[in-house]
C-alpha positions in Angstrom: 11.3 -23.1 7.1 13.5 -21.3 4.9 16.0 -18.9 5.4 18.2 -15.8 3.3 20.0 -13.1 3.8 19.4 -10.1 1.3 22.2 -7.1 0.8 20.8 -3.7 1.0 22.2 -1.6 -1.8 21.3 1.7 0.3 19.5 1.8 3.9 16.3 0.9 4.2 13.8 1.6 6.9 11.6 -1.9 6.9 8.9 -0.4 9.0 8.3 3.1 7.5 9.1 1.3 4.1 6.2 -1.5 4.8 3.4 1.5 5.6 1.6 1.2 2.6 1.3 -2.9 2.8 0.4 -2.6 6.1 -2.6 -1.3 6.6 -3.3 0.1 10.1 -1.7 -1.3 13.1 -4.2 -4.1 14.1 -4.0 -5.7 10.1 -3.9 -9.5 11.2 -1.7 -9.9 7.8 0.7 -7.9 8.9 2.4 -7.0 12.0 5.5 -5.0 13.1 7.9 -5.6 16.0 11.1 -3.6 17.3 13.6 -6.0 14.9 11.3 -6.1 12.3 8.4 -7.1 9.9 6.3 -10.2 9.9 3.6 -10.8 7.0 1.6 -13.3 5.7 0.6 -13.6 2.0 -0.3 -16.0 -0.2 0.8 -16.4 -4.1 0.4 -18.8 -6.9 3.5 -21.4 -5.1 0.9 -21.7 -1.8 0.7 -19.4 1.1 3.6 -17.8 3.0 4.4 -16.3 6.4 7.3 -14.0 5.7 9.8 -12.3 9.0 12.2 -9.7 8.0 14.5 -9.0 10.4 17.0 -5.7 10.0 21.3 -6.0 10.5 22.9 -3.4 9.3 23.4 -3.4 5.6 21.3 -6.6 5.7 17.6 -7.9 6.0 17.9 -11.8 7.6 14.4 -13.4 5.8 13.1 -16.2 7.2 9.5 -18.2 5.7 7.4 -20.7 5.8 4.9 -22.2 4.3 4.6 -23.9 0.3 4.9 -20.2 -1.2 8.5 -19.5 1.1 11.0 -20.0 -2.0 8.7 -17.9 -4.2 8.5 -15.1 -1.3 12.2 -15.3 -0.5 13.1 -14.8 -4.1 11.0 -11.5 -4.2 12.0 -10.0 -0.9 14.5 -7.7 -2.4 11.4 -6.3 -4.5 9.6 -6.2 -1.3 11.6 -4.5 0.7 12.5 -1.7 -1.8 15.5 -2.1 -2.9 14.9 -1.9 -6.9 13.4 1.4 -5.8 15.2 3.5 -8.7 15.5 7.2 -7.1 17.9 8.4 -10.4 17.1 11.5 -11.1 15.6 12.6 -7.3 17.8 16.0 -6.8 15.2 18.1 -5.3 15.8 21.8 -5.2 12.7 22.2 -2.5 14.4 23.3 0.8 11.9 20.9 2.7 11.6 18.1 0.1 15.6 18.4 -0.3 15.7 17.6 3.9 13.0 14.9 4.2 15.1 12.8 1.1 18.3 14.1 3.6 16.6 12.6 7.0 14.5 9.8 5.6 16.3 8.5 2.3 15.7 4.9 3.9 12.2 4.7 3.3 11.8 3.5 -0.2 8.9 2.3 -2.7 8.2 -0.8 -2.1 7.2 -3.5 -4.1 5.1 -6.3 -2.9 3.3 -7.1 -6.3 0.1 -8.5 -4.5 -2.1 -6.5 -6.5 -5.1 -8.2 -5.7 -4.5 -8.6 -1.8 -4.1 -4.8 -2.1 -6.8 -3.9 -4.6 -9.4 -5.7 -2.0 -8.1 -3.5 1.4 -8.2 -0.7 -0.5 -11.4 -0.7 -1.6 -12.2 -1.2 1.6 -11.2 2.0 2.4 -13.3 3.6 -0.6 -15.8 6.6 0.9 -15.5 5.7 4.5 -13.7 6.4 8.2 -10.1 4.5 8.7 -11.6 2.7 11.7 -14.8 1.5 9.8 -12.2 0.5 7.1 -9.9 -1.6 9.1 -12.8 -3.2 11.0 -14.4 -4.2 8.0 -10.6 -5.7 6.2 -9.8 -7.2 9.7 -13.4 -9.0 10.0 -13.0 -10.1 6.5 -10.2 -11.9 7.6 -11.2 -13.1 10.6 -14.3 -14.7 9.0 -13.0 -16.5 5.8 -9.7 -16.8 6.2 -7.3 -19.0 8.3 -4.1 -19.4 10.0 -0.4 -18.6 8.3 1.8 -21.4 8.3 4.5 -21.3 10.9 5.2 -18.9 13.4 4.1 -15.5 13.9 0.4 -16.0 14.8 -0.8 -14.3 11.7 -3.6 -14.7 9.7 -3.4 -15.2 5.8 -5.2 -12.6 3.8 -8.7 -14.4 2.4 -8.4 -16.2 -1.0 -10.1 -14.6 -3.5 -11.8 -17.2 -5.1 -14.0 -17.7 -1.3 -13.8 -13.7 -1.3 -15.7 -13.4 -4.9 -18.7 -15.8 -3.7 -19.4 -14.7 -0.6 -23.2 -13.3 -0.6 -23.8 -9.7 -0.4 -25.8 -9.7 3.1 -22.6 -11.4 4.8 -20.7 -8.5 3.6 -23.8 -6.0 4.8 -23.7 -7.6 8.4 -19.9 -6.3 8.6 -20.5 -2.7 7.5 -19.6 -3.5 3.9 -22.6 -1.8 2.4 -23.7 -2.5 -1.9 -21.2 -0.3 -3.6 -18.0 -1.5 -2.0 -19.1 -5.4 -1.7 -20.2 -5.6 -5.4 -16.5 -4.2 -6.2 -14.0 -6.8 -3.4 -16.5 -9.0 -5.4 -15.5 -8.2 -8.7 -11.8 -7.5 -7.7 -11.5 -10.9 -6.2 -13.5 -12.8 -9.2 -10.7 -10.5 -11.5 -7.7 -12.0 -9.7 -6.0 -14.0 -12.0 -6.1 -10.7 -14.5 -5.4 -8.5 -11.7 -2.0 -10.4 -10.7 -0.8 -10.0 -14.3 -0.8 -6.5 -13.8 2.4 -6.7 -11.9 4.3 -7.6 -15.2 3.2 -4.4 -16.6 5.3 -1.1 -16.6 3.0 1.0 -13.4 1.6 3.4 -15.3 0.1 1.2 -17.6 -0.6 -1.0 -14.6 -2.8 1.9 -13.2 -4.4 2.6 -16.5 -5.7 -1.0 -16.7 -6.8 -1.0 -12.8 -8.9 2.0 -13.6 -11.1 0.1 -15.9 -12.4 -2.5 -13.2 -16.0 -1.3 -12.6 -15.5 0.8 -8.8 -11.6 1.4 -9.2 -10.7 4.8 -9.7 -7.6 7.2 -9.8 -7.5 6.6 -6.2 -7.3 3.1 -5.5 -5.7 2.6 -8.7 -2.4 4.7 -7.2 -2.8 3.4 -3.9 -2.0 -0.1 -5.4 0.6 1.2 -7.6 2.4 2.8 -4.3 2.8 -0.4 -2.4 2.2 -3.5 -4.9 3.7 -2.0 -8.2 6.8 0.2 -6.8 5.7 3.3 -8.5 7.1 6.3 -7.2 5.3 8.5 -9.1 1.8 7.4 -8.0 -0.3 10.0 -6.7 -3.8 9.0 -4.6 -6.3 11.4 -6.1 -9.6 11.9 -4.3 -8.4 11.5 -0.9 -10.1 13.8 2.1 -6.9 15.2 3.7 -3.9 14.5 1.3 -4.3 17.6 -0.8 -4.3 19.9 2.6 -1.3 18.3 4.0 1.0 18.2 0.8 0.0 22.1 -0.4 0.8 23.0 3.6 3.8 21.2 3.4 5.1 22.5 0.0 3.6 25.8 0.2 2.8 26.7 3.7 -1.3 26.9 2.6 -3.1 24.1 3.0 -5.5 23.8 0.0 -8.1 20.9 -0.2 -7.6 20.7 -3.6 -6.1 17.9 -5.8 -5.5 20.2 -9.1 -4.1 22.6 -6.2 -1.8 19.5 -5.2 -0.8 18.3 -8.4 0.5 21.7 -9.2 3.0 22.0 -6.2 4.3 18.0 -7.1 4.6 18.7 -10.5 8.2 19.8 -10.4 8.8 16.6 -9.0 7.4 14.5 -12.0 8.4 10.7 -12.0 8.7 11.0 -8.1 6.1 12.2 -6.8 4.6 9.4 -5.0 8.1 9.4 -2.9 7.8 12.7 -2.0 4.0 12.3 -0.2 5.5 9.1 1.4 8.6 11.6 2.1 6.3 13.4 3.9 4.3 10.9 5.4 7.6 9.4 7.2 7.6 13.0 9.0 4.5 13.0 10.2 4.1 16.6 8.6 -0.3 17.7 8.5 -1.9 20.4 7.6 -3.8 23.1 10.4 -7.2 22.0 11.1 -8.4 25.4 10.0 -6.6 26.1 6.4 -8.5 27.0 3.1 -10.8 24.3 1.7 -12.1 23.8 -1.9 -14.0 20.6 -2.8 -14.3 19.4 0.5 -15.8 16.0 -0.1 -14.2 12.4 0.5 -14.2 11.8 -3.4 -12.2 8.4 -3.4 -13.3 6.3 -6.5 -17.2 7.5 -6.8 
């Protein structure tokens, strides 16, 4: 066990900050508690089982595990706190009062761009709850314990992940499309990680030219694994209604319809949907819909 103390250089909300690397409540990874974060992890120094732990103008990390050094050396990266918000002034009455109300939830950076990359295609063109079944039985198949405490399990290593046969995928709702890609994603790995040395927008470019990653999965990466505040999840079935309602007051299913109200907020406009996000803002069930199709990454 290992143990640091990191200084915040502005607030930061752990648990609203981790929503992107957590994905869903029940993610056996990940797990949130009222002090604080624990997740597991693994990395090229060995796997890790991380607890963040909130005082103040501090985060108390603790690890464990061969990877612990490695993880506590990048938990300021983690956590958000190289999240550059220079030149965020918004003039949008509601934008202008999220950043107000929930400044402390920052960009994070987790630079586990495979570990990411994998969940989210798992999300590609299906429910959230056939989504987080299929990345929690994943786990719970071919993976195995964190080290140390917090009763977490370690997200599966890629190299097992890239040679597991299609049918054992099938039997767990995984159907062709999406198994062929964790494949590929997880056979990519060593590639992939580099990516996180790479400015985010070239990052994204590069993600977008693995065979089943589109604009879509290429910026939910870029959100939580690359720090990119200016990442914007294309294709997705109810983001374009809830940011339109939210900026405009219409909700419009329509990404060229979103892009247009987050333009004015160019370089940041990944914060201001997690801005968003943190309020819990949605759109009516009811408002006007063009392109009404789930579109993620086909």
């Amino acid at each position: 066990m290992q143990q640091r103390t990191v200084d915040l250089p502005f607030p930061i909300d752990l648990h609203r900050t981790f929503h992107g690397i957590r994905r869903g409540q029940h993610d056996p990874t990940c797990r949130f508690d009222d002090s604080g974060v624990w997740r597991a992890s693994r990395s090229p120094a060995g796997p890790v089982t991380l607890r963040l732990v909130s005082h103040g103008d501090q985060v108390e990390a603790t690890a464990w595990g061969d990877g612990a050094e490695a993880a506590l050396d990048a938990v300021p990266s983690l956590i958000g706190c190289h999240d550059d918000a220079t030149g965020f002034d918004p003039q949008h009455p509601l934008v202008a009062r999220l950043w107000r109300d929930f400044s402390a939830v920052r960009i994070p950076r987790s630079g586990a761009v495979t570990e990411t990359l994998v969940n989210v295609v798992l999300e590609q063109r299906v429910t959230t709850f056939e989504a987080r079944r299929a990345q929690a039985q994943v786990v719970a198949r071919w993976s195995e314990p964190a080290p140390g405490l917090g009763d977490l399990m370690l997200p599966t290593d890629p190299e097992v992940l890239a040679n597991i046969p299609y049918y054992d995928l099938h039997v767990i709702g995984v159907e062709r499309a999406r198994a062929d890609t964790v494949r590929r994603v997880a056979a990519s790995a060593r590639r992939l990680e580099a990516l996180a040395l790479l400015p985010p927008t070239e990052a994204r470019e590069r993600l977008t030219s693995l065979a089943g990653v589109g604009p879509w999965s290429a910026a939910e990466v870029a959100l939580s694994a690359l720090g990119d505040a200016d990442a914007v999840p294309v294709g997705d079935v109810h983001l374009p209604s809830i940011v339109t309602f939210a900026l405009t007051g219409e909700a419009v299913d329509s990404d060229d319809a979103m892009l247009e109200v987050l333009e004015p907020f160019a370089g940041h406009r990944g914060r201001v949907i997690r801005l968003i996000g943190a309020a819990g803002i949605s759109a009516p069930r009811h408002g006007p819909r063009y392109a009404p199709r789930d579109i993620r990454d086909q």
